[in-house]
C-alpha positions in Angstrom: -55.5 62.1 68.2 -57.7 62.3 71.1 -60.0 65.1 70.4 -63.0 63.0 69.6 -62.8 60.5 72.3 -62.4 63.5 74.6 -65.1 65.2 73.1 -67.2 62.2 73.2 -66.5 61.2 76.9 -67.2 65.0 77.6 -70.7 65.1 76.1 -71.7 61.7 77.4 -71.1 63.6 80.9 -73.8 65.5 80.1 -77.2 65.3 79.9 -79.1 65.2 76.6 -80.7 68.3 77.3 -77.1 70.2 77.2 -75.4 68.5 74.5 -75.6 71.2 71.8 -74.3 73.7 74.7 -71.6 71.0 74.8 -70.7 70.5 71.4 -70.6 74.5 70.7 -67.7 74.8 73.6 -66.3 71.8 72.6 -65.5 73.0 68.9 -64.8 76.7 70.1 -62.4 75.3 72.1 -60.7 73.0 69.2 -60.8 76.1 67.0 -58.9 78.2 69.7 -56.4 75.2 70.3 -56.0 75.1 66.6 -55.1 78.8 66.2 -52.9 79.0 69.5 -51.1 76.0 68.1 -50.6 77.2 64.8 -49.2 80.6 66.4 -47.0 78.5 68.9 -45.4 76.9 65.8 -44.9 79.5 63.2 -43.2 81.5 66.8 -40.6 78.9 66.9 -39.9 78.5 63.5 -38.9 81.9 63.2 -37.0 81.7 66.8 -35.1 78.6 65.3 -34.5 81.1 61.9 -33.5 83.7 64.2 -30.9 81.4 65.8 -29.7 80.2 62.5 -29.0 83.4 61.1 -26.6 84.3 64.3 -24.6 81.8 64.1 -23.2 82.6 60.4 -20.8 84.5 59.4 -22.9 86.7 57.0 -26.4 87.2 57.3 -26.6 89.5 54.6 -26.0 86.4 52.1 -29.1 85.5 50.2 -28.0 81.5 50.1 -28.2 81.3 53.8 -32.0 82.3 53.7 -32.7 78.7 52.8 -30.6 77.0 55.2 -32.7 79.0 58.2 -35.6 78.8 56.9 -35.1 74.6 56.8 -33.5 75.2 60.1 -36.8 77.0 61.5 -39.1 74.2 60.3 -37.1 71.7 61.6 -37.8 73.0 65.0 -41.3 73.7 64.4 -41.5 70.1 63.3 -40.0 68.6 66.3 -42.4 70.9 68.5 -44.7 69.0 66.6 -44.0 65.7 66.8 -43.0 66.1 71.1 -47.3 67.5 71.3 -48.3 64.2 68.8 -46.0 62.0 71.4 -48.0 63.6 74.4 -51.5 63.0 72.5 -50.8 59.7 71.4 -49.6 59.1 75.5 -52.6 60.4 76.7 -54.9 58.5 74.5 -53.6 55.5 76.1 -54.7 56.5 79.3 -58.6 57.5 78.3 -61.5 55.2 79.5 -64.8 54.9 78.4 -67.7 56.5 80.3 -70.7 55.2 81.1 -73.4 57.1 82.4 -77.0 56.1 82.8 -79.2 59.2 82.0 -82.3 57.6 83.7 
């Protein structure tokens, strides 16, 4: 959600000169977010599986393997919607820059 206003307001604080130097971090660092995030995730949907599965009374049972695997996306969901409610918060709070490169 605010990735390219941030990435915008970044690259107008530099000058013109630097602004492939800019954009090169800028998208290293999105795809490092992207892969940190998607680890972050898939880690607590298999904690939330995890918690599931000790909590029944036979884990060996193959129709429980559904239930936490539901159970482990539903918490990797919520993780994702409580970071979409802190982007959409921030994006509320970002100004536009203006800076004179004369």
């Amino acid at each position: 959600m605010i990735m390219m206003p941030a990435q915008t307001n970044g690259l107008n604080q530099l000058p013109p000169e630097f602004y492939p130097d800019g954009t090169a971090i800028m998208n290293t660092l999105q795809q490092m977010a992207g892969a940190i995030g998607t680890a972050v995730a898939v880690s607590i949907m298999a904690a939330g599986q995890k918690n599931y599965m000790s909590t029944v009374k036979n884990p060996a049972d193959p129709a429980v393997f559904p239930h936490a695997l539901t159970a482990g996306v539903q918490h990797a969901f919520i993780f994702a919607m409580i970071v979409a409610i802190i982007g959409l918060l921030c994006a509320f709070f970002m100004k536009r820059v203006k800076v004179d490169h004369s």
